[in-house]
C-alpha positions in Angstrom: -188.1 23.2 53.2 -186.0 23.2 56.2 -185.7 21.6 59.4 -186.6 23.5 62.7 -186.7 21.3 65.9 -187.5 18.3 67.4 -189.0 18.3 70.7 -190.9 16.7 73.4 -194.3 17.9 73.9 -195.1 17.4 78.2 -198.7 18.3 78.5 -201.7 19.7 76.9 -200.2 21.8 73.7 -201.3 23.6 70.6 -202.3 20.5 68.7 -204.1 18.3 71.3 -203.9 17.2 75.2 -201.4 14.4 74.3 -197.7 14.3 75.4 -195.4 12.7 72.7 -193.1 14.2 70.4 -192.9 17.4 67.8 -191.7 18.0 64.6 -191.5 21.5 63.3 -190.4 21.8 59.7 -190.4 25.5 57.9 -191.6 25.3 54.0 -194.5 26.5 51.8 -197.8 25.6 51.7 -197.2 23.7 48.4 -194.9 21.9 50.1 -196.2 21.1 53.1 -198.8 19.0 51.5 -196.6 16.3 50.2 -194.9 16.5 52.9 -197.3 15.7 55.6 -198.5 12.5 54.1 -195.0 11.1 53.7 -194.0 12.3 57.2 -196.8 10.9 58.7 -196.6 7.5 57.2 -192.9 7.5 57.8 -193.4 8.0 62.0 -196.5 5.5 61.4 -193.9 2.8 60.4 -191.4 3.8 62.8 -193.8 3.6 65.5 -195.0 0.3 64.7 -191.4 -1.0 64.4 -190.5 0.3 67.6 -193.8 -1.7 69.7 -195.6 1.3 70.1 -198.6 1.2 66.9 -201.3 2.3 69.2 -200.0 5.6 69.6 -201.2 8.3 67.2 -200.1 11.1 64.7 -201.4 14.4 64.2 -200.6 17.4 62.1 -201.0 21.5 62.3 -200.8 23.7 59.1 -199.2 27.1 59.8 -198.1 30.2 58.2 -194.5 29.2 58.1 -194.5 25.1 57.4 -196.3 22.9 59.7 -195.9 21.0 62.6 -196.1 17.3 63.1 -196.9 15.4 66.4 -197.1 12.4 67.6 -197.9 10.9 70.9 -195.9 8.7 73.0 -195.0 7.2 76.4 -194.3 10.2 79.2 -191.0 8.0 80.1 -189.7 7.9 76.8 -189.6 11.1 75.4 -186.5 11.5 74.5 -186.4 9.0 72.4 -189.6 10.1 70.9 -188.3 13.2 70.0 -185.2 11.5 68.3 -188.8 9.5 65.5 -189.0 12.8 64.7 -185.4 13.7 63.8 -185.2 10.4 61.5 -188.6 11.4 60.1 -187.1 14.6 58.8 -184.6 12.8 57.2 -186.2 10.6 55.9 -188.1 13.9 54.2 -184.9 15.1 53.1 -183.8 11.9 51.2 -187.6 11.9 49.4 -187.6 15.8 48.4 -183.8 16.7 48.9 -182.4 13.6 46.8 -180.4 12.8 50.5 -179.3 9.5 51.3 -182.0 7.7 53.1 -180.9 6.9 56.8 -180.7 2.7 57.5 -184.1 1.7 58.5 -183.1 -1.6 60.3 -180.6 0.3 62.0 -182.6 2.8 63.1 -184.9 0.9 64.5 -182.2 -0.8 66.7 -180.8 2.8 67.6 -184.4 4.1 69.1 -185.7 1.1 70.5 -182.3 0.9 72.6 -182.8 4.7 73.8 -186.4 3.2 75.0 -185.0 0.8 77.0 -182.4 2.9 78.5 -185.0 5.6 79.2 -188.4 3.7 79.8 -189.6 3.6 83.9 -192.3 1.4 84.4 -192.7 2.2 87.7 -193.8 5.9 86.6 -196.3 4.3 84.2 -197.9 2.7 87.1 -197.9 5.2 89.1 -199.2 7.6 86.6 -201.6 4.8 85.8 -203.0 4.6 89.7 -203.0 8.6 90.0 -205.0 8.7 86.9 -207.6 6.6 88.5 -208.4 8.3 91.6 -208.0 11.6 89.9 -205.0 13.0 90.7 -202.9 15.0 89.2 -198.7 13.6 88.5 -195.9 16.4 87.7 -192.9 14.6 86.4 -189.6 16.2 85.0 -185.9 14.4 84.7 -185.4 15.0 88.3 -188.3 14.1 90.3 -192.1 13.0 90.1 -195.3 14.0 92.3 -198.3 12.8 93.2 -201.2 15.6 94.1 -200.6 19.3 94.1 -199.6 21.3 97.0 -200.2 20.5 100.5 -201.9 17.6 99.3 -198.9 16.5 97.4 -195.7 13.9 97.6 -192.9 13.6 95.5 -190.2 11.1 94.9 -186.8 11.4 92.7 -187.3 10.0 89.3 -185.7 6.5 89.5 -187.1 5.9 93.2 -190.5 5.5 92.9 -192.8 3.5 95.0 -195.2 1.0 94.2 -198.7 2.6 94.0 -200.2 -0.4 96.2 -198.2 0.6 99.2 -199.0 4.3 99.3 -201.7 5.8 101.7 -203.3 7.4 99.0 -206.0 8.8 101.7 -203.6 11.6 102.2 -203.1 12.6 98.9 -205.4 15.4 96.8 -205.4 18.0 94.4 -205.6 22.2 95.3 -207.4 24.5 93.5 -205.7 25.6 90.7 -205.9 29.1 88.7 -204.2 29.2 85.3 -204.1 33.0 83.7 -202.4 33.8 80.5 -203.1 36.0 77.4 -201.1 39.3 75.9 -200.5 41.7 78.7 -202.2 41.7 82.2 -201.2 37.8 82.7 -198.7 39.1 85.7 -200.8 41.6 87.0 -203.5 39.3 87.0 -202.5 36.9 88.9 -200.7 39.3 91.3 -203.8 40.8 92.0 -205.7 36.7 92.2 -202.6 36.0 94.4 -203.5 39.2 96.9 -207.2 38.4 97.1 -206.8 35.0 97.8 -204.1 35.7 100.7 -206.4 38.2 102.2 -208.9 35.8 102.2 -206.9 33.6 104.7 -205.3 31.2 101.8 -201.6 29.7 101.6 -201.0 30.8 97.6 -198.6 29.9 95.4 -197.8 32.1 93.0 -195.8 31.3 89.2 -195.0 34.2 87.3 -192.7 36.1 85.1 -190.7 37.8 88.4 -190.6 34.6 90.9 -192.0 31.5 92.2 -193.6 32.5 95.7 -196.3 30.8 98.8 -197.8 34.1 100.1 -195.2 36.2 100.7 -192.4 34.0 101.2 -190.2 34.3 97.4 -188.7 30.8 96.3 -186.9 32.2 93.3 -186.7 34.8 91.3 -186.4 34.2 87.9 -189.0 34.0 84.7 -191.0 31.1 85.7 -194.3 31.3 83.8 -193.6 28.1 82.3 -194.1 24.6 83.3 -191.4 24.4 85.1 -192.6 27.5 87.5 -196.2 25.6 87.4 -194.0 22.3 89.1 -192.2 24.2 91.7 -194.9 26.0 92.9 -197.2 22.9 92.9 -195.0 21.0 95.1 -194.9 23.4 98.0 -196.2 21.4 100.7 -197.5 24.5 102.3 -199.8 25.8 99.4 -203.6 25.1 99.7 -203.9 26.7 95.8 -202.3 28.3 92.9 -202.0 30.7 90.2 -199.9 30.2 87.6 -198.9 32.6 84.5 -198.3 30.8 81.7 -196.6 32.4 78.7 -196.5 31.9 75.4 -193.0 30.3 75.2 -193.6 27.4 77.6 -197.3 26.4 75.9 -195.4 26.2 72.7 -192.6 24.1 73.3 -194.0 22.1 76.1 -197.4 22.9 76.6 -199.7 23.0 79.5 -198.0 22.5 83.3 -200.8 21.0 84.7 -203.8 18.7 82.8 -206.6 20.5 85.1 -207.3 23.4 86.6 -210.5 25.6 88.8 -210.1 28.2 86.0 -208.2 29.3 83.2 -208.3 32.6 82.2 -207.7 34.6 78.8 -206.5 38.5 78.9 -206.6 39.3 75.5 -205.0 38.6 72.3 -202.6 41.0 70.6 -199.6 41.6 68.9 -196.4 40.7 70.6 -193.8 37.5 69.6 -195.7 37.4 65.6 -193.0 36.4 63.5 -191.9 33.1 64.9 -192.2 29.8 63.8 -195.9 28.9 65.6 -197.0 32.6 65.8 -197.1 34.0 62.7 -200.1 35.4 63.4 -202.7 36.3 65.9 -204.6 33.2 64.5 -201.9 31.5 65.6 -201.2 33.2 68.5 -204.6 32.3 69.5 -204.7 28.6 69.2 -201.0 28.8 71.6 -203.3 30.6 74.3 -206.2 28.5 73.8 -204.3 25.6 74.9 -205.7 26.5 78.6 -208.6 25.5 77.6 -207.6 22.3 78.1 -207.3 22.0 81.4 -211.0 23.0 82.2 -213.1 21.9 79.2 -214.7 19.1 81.6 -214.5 20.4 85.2 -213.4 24.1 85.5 -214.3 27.6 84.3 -213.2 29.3 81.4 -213.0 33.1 81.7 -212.9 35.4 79.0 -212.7 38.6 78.2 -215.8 40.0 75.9 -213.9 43.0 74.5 -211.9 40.7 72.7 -213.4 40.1 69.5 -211.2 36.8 68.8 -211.6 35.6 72.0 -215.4 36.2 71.4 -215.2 34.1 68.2 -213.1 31.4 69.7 -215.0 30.9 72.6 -218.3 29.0 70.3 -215.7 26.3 70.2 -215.5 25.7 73.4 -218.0 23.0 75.5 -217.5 23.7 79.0 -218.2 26.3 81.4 -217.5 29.9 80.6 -217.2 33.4 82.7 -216.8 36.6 80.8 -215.8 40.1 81.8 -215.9 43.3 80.1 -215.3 47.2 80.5 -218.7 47.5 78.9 -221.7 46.5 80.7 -223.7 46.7 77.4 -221.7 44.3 75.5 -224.3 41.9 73.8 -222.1 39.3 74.4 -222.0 40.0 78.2 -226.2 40.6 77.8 -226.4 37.3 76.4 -224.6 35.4 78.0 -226.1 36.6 81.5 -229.9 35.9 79.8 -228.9 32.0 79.3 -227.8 31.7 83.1 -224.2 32.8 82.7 -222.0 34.6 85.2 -219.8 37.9 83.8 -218.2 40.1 86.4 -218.7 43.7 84.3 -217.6 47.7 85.2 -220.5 49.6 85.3 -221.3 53.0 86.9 -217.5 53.4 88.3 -217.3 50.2 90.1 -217.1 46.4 89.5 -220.3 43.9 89.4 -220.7 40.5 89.6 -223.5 39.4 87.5 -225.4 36.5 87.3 -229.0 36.0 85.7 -231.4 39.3 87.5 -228.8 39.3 90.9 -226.1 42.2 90.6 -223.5 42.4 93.6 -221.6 45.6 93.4 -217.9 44.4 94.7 -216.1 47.4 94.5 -215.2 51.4 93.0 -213.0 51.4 90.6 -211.6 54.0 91.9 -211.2 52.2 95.8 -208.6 50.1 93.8 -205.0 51.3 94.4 -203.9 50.3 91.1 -206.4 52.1 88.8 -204.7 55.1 90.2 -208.5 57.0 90.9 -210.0 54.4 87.5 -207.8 56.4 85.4 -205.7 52.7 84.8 -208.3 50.9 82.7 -206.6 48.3 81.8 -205.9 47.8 85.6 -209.6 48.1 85.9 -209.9 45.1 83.4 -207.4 43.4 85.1 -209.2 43.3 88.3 -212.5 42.1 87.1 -211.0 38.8 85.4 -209.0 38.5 89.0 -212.5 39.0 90.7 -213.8 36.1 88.3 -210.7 34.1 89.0 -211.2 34.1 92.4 -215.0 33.9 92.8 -214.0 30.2 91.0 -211.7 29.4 94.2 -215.3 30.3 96.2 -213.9 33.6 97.6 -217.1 36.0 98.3 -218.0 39.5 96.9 -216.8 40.3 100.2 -213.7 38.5 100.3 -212.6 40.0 96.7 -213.9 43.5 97.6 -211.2 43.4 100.2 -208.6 42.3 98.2 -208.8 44.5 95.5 -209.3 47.8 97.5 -206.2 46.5 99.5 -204.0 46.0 95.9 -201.1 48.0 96.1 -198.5 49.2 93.6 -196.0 47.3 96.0 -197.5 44.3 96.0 -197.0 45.2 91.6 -193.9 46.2 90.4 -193.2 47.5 87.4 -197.0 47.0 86.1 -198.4 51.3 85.9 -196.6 52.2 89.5 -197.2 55.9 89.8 -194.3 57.3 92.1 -194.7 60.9 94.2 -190.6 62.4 93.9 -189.9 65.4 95.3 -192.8 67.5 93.4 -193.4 65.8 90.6 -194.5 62.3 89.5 -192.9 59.3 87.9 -195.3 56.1 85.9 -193.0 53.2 85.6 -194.2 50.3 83.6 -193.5 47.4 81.2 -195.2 48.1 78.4 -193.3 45.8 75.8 -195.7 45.4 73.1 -198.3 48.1 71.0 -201.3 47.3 73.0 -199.6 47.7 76.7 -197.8 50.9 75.7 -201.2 52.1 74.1 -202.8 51.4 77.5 -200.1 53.4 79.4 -200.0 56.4 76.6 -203.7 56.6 77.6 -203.1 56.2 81.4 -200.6 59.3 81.1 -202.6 61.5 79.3 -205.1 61.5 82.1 -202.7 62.4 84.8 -202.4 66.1 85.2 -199.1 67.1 84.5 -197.0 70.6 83.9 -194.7 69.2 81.5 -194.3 65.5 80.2 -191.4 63.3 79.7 -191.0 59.4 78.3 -188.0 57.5 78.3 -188.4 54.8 76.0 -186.9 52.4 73.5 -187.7 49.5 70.9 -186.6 45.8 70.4 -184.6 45.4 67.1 -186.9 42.8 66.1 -189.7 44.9 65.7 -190.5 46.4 62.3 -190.4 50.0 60.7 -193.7 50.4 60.6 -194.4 49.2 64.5 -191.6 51.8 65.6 -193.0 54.7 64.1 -196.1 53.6 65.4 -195.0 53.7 68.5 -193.4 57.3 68.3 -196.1 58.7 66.8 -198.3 57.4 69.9 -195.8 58.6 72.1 -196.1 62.0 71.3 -199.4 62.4 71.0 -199.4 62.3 74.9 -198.1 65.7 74.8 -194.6 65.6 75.0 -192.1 68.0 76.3 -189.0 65.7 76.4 -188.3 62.1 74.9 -185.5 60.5 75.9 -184.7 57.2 73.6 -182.7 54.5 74.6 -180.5 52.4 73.1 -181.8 48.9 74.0 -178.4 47.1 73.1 -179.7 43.8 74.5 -182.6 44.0 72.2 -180.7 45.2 69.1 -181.5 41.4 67.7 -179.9 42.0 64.3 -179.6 46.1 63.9 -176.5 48.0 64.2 -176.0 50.3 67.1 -178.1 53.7 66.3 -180.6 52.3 63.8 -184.0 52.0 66.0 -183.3 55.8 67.3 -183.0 57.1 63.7 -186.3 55.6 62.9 -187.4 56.8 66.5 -186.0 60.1 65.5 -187.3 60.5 62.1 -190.5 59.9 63.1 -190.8 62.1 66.4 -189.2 65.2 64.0 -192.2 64.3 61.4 -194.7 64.5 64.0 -193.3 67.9 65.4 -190.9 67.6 67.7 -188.1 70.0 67.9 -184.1 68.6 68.1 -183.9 69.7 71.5 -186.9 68.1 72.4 -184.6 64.4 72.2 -182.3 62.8 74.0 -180.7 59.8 73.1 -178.4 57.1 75.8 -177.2 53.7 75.8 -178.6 52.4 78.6 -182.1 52.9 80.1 -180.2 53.5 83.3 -178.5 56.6 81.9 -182.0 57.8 80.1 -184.2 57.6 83.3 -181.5 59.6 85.5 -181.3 62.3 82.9 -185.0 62.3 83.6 -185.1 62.4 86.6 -182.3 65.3 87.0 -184.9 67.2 84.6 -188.1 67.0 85.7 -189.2 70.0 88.6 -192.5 70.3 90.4 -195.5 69.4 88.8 -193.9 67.1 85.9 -195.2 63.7 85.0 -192.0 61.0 83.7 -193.3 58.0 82.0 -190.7 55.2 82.2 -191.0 52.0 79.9 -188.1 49.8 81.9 -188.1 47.3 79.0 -185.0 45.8 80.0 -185.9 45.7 83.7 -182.4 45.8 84.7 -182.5 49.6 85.3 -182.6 49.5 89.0 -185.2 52.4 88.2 -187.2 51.1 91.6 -183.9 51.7 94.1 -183.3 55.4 92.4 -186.9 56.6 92.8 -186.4 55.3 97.0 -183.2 57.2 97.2 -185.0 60.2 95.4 -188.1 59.5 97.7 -185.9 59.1 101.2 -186.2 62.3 103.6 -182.6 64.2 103.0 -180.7 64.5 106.6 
């Protein structure tokens, strides 16, 4: 067995809706049964020792070893997380033959971090916000009361006293929570768009930047909790959408403890192989976390095409909203015949459905970002924005006009189609099989003369997964692949080893040798492409690294020459 981390868990995670502590130790499954009944009972007397017994302990089986939480105080979690550092030790000492740490000492060692850490006054303020139902964001720097313009914050070791606030001025905003495989950014680019247009201040989290509206706070990967603060403390936001990745709902959980709606893309392979997501069972239970936040008060939207999604969702006891590709899906049917609401493509546009009313919101096609409906993940994308939205009360109307009004602009990087001098150029980033199956798709239904793809592959993917890939790749009829190097992504293979798999399998699949091109840097591939493409040429650009500055070469190629 062996140690893995020790963490604080913030909000609503993958084992319950409690904030506390995390332990996560690697071993096998023989193993993690004696394991988990001395672990627990060691934090069980630790916690009792240290004044806090009422708290409880919980445990997660998982491919890789389990994980072991426990909940504690929001103000002392630090401390919490350093229970579950002695716990481990205390593991190692009963099945490593270790020494076994001082108990007595210990117990003097955490309960002074307690009091060094501990801040009453955000217990009662936490406490009072509870009971008028409010939300409280809190991190090491500062604390808030309320969410956007209905919101106040303090630093962290100024707080007031909850009797002398006006509380009358305090309230939550509508809050939109997507996440999922692929579509989460698009998705809530395209929520964002609608629910400007419908006269809203929005604040958007996602992996690109923190913005209200059009105005960009930072730019940065911020679909985390962190992203999910900043945004919800803009005093100028009347709601939100927030992406929320993988990454943040495993280490930290959930930003927020409630939300309008929560929203699921899809679940596929992409990050299996970590400790936590081994699997897409596991990856599952990570993006079910969402859940959370609307199981008593909000909507949860799903998508029906999704058949673990589909079997997840009879565990679920609130409110759901499904949308599907496939008007006829019996899940869709029956859900509509109980009273449900599903937002469905059928007959080339998008329809809300609920019970015998259908409201036709929109052509596919009158959607800038299906690119004519050929896009049809876009086309998905759209109709669990449409649900999202119709949650925040927006009408057909309202979310007719933001969709047809959804520009590739307003998207980067997400299946832009670019017109350059003759031919045509689909950027995208298409970083796991599914998305890059989606664009493959998307490409061959673009007319083209001749058809190029510059492309590479993480290190960390496997053998099989590469070859799948260039195998797919050139089944989109091919006439030039250009590889790149992907030296960022390498993650444990020497220079050249992910092109000679690329390689091999492009030859095997009948490509000729000087039919590929191999760079370094994507930057080098996608000019090389763009010196060889002539009128009437598609290029389909994967910018996995997004540091290509692919979107300033296509506006010089684009700009008028004097």
């Amino acid at each position: 067995m062996e140690f893995l981390d020790a963490r604080r868990l913030t909000g609503p995670n993958v084992l319950w809706e409690k904030p506390g502590a995390i332990l996560d130790i690697s071993c096998t499954p023989e193993e993690a049964g004696r394991l988990i009944s001395y672990c627990r009972a060691q934090i069980g007397l630790m916690l009792d020792a240290v004044g806090w017994g009422r708290e409880a302990v919980c445990h997660r089986r998982l491919a890789g070893g389990v994980s072991i939480a426990f909940s504690a105080p929001i103000d002392a979690l630090y401390a919490a997380s350093t229970i579950g550092e002695w716990a481990w030790e205390c593991c190692r000492s009963e099945f490593c033959g270790e020494s076994m740490p001082d108990f007595a000492a210990t117990v003097a060692e955490i309960s002074k971090a307690i009091a060094e850490e501990i801040n009453p006054p955000l217990l009662r303020l936490e406490q009072a916000a509870i009971e008028r139902g409010l939300s409280l964001l809190w991190d090491d720097d500062e604390v808030s009361v309320g969410l956007g313009s209905g919101s106040r914050c303090w630093p962290f070791r100024e707080l007031p006293d909850p009797d002398t606030l006006d509380w009358s001025r305090l309230h939550d905003v509508p809050v939109g929570i997507v996440t999922g495989t692929n579509g989460k950014t698009t998705t809530v680019r395209i929520a964002k768009h609608i629910l400007q247009s419908d006269g809203r201040n929005v604040g958007l989290s996602c992996t690109d930047w923190v913005s209200v509206n059009d105005r960009i706070i930072d730019r940065d990967g911020w679909s985390g909790p962190g992203g999910a603060r900043m945004v919800l403390r803009q005093q100028d936001v009347d709601g939100a959408v927030l992406e929320t990745a993988r990454g943040g709902l495993l280490r930290r959980g959930l930003g927020v403890s409630t939300a309008q709606a929560a929203l699921i893309t899809n679940i596929a392979e992409d990050h299996l192989g970590d400790f936590g997501s081994q699997n897409l069972e596991e990856l599952l239970g990570i993006k079910w976390v969402v859940s959370h936040a609307v199981e008593d008060s909000g909507w949860l939207i799903l998508n029906a095409d999704d058949e673990l999604l589909v079997g997840k969702s009879r565990q679920f006891g609130g409110k759901m909203i499904w949308f599907s590709l496939d008007e006829h899906s019996p899940v869709v049917a029956g859900h509509i015949a109980g009273g449900g609401l599903a937002f469905v493509y059928s007959g080339g546009s998008l329809v809300r459905v609920a019970g015998r009313q259908r409201d036709p919101i929109c052509a596919a096609a009158d959607i800038p970002i299906t690119l004519n409906a050929a896009a049809a993940h876009n086309i998905a994308n759209s109709l669990g924005a449409a649900a999202l939205t119709d949650c925040f009360g927006v009408t057909v109307a309202g979310i007719r006009r933001g969709l047809t009004t959804m520009s590739a602009d307003i998207n980067p990087g997400r299946s832009n189609l670019h017109s350059v001098q003759g031919f045509h150029v689909l950027v995208d980033f298409a970083h796991n099989p599914e998305a890059m199956q989606a664009l493959f798709a998307l490409a061959r239904a673009i007319p083209a003369r001749r058809r190029a793809l510059c492309f590479g592959q993480a290190g960390d993917r496997t053998e099989r997964q590469i070859r799948e890939l260039a195998r797919s790749a050139w089944a989109i009829g091919l006439d030039l692949a250009i590889v790149s190097e992907l030296e960022q992504y390498a993650r444990g293979r020497p220079p050249g080893e992910v092109f000679g798999i690329i390689r091999d399998e492009l030859l095997s699949a009948g490509a000729r040798e000087d039919q590929l091109r191999h760079y370094i840097s994507e930057s080098e591939s996608f000019d090389a492409a763009l010196d060889w493409a002539t009128e009437g040429d598609l290029i389909v650009i994967l910018d996995l690294g997004r540091n290509s500055n692919i979107q300033e070469k296509l506006k010089t190629r684009q700009a008028p020459s004097r």
